[in-house]
N, CA, C and O atoms as a GROMACS GRO file, in nm:
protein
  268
    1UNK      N    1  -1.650  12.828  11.994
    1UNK     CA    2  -1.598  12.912  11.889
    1UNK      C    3  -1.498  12.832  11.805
    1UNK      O    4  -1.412  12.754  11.847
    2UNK      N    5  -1.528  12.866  11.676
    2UNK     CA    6  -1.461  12.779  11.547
    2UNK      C    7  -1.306  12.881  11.575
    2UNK      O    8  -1.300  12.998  11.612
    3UNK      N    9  -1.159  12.755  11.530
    3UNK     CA   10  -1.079  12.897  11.518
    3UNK      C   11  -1.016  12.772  11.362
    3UNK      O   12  -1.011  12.654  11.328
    4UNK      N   13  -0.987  12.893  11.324
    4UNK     CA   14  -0.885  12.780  11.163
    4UNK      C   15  -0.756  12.912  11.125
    4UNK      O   16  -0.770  13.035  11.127
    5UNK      N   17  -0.683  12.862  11.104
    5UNK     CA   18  -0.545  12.879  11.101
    5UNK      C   19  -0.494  12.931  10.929
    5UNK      O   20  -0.501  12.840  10.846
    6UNK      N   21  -0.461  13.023  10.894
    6UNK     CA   22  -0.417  13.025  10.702
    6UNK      C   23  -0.296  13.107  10.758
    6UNK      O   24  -0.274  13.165  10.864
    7UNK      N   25  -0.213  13.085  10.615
    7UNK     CA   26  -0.076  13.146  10.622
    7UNK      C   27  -0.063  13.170  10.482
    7UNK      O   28  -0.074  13.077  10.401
    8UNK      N   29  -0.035  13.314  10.439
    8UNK     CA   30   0.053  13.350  10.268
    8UNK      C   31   0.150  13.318  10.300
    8UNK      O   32   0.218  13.369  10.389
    9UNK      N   33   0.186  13.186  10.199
    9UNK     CA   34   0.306  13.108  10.232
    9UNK      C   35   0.424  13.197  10.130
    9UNK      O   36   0.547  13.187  10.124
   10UNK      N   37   0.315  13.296  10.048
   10UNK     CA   38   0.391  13.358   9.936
   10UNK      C   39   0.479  13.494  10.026
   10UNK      O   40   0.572  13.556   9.974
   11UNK      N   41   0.433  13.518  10.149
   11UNK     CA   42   0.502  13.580  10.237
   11UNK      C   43   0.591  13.543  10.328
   11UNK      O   44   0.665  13.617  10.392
   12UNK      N   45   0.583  13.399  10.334
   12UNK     CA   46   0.652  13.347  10.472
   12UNK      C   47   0.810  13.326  10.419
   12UNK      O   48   0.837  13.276  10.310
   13UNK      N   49   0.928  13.380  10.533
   13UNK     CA   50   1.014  13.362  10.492
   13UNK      C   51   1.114  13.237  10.552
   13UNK      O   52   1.230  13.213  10.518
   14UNK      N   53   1.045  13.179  10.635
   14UNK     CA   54   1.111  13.063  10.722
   14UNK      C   55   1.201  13.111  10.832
   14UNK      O   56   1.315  13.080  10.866
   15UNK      N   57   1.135  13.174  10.864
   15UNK     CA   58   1.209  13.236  10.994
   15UNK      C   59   1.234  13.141  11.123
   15UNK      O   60   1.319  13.138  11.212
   16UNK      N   61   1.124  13.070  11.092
   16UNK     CA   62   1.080  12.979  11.246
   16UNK      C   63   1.050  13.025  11.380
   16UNK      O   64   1.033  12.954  11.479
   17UNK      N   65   1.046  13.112  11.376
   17UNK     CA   66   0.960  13.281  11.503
   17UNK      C   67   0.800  13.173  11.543
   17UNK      O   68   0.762  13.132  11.653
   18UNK      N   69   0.751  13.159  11.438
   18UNK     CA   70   0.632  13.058  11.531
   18UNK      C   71   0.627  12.942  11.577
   18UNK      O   72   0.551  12.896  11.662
   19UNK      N   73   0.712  12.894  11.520
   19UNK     CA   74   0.744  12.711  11.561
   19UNK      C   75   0.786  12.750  11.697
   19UNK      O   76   0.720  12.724  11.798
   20UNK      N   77   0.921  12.826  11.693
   20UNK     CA   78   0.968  12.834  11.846
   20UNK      C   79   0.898  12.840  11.910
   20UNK      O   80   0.884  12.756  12.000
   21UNK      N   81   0.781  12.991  11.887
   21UNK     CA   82   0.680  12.987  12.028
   21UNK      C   83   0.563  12.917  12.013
   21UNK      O   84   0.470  12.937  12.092
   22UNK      N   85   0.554  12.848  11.935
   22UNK     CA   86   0.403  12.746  11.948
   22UNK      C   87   0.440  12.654  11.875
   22UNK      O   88   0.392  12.648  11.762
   23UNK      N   89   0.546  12.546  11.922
   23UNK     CA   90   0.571  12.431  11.846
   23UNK      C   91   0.457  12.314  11.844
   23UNK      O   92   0.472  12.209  11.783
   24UNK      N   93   0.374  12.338  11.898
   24UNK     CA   94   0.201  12.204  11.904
   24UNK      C   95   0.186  12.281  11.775
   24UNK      O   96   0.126  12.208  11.696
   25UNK      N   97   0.213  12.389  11.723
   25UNK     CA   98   0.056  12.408  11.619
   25UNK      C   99   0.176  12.445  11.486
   25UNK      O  100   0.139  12.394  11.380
   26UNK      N  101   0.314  12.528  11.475
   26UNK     CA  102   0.387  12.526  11.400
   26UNK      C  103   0.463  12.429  11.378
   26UNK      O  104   0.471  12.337  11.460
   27UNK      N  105   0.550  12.432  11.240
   27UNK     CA  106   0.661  12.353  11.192
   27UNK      C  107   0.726  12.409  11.128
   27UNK      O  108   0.694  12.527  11.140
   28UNK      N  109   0.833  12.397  11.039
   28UNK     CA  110   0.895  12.413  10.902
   28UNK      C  111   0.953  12.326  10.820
   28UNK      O  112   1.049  12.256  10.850
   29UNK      N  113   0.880  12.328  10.682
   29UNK     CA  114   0.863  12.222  10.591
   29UNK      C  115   1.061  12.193  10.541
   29UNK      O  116   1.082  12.260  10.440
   30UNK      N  117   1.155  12.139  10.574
   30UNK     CA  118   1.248  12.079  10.540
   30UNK      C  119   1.288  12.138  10.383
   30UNK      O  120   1.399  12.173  10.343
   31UNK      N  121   1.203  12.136  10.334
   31UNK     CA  122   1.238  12.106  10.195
   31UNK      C  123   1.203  12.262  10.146
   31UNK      O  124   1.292  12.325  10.090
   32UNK      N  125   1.099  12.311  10.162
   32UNK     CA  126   1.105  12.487  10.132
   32UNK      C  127   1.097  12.562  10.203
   32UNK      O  128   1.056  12.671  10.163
   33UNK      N  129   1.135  12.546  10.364
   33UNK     CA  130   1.193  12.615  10.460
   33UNK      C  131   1.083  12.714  10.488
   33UNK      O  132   1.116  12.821  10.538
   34UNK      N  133   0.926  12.685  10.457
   34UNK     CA  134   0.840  12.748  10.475
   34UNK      C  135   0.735  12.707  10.609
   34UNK      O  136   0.755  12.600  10.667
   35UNK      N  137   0.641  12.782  10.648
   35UNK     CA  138   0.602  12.755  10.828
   35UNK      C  139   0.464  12.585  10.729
   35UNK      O  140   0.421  12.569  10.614
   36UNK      N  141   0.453  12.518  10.838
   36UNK     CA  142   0.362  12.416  10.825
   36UNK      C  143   0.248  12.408  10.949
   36UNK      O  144   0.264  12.387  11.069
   37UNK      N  145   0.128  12.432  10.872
   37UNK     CA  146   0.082  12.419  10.999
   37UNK      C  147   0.032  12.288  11.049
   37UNK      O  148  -0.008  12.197  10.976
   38UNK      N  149   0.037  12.286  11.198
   38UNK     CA  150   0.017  12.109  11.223
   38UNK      C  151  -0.136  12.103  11.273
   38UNK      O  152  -0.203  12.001  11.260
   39UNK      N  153  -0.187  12.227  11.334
   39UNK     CA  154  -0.305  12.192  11.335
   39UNK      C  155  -0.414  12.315  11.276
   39UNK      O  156  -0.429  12.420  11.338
   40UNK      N  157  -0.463  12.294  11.190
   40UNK     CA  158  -0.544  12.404  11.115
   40UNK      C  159  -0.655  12.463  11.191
   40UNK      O  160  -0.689  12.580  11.206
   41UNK      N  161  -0.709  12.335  11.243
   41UNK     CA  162  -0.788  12.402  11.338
   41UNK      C  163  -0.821  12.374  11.479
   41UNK      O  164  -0.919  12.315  11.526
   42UNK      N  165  -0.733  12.420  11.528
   42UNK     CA  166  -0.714  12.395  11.671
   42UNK      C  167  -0.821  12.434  11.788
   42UNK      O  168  -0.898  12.529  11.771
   43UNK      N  169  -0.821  12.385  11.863
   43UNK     CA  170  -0.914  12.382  11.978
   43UNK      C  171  -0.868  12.495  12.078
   43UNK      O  172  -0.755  12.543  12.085
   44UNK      N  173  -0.989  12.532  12.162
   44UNK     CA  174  -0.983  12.647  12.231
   44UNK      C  175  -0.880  12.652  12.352
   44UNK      O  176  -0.848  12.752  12.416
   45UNK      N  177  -0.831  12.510  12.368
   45UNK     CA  178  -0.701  12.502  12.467
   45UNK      C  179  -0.574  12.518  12.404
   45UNK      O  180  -0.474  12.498  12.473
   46UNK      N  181  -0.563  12.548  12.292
   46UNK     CA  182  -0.419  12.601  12.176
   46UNK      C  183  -0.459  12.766  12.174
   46UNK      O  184  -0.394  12.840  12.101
   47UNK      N  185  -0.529  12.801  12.228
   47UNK     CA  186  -0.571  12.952  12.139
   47UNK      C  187  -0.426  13.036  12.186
   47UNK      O  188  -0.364  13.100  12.101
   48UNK      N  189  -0.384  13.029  12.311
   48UNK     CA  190  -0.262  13.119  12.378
   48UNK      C  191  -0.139  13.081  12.310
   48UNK      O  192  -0.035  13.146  12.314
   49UNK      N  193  -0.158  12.968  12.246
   49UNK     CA  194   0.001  12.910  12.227
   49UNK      C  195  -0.012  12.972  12.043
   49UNK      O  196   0.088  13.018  11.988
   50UNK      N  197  -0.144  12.961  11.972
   50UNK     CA  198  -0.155  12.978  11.878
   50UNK      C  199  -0.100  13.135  11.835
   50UNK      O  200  -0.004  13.170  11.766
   51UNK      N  201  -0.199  13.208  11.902
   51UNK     CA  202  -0.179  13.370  11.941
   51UNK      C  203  -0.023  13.417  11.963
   51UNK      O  204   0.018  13.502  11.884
   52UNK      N  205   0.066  13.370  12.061
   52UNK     CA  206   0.175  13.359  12.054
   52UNK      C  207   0.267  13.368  11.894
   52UNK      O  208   0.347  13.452  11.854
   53UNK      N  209   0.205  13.219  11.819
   53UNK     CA  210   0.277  13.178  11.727
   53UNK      C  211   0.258  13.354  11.685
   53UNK      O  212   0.336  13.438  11.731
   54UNK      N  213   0.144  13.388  11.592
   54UNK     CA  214   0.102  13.454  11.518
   54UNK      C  215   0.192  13.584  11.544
   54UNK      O  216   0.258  13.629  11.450
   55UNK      N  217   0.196  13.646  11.674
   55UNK     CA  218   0.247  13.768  11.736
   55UNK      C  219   0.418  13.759  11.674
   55UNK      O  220   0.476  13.858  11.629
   56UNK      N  221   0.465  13.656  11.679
   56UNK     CA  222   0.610  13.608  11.640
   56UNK      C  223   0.643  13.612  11.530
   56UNK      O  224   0.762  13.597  11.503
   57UNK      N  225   0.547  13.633  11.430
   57UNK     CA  226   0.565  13.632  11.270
   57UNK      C  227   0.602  13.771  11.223
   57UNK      O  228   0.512  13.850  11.195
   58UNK      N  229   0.726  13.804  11.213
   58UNK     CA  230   0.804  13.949  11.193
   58UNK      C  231   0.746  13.952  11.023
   58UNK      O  232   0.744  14.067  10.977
   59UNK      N  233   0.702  13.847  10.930
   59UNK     CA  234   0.642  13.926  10.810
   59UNK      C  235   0.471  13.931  10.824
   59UNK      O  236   0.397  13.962  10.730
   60UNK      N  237   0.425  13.895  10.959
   60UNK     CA  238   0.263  13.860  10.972
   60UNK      C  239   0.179  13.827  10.871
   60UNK      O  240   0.071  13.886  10.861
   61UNK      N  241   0.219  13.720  10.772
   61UNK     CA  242   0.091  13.612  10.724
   61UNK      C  243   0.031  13.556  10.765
   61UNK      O  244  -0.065  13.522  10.695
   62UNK      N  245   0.037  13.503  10.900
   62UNK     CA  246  -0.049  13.414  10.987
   62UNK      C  247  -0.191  13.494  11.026
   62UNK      O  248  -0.201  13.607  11.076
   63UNK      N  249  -0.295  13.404  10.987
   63UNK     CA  250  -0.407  13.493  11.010
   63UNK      C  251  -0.485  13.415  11.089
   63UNK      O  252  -0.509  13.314  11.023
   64UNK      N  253  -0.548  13.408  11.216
   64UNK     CA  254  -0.669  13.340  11.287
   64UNK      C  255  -0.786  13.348  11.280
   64UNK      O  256  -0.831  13.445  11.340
   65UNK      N  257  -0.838  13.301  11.244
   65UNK     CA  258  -1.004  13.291  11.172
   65UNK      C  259  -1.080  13.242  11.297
   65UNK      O  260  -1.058  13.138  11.359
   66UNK      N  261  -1.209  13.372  11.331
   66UNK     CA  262  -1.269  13.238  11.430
   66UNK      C  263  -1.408  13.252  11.350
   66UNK      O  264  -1.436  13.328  11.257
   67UNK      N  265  -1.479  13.163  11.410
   67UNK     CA  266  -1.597  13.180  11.377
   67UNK      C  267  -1.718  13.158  11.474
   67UNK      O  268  -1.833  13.177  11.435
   0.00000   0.00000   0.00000
C-alpha cells in the first residue's frame, strides 16, 4: 500500500504538535515556522509514527493518502 503525505500549509500554524510526535517524518521550516515534511512518502514501517503525527495537528491539515 502506497501512503503520501500533503499538508494546507495555508492552515498550518507551527505549532510543532507533529514534529514532537513523529519527528522521522515532521519538521518546522526555521524561517516560516510552518510543519516540513521529511518524508512524503513513507513506508509502511512509519505508518504509526505518521498517524500519530497527523492525530496531533490541533488545526488538522495533515492528510494521509494511501493508495
Amino acid at each position: 500500500m502506497t501512503m503520501k503525505i500533503t499538508v494546507d500549509l495555508d492552515g498550518c500554524t507551527g505549532c510543532a504538535c507533529c514534529m514532537m510526535e513523529s519527528p522521522n517524518v515532521f519538521d518546522i521550516d526555521d524561517e516560516t515556522g510552518q510543519v516540513i515534511v521529511l518524508v512524503e512518502n513513507p513506508g509502511e514501517e512509519l505508518r504509526e509514527e505518521v498517524e500519530r503525527g497527523i492525530r496531533s495537528c490541533p488545526e488538522n491539515v495533515i492528510v494521509l493518502e494511501t493508495a
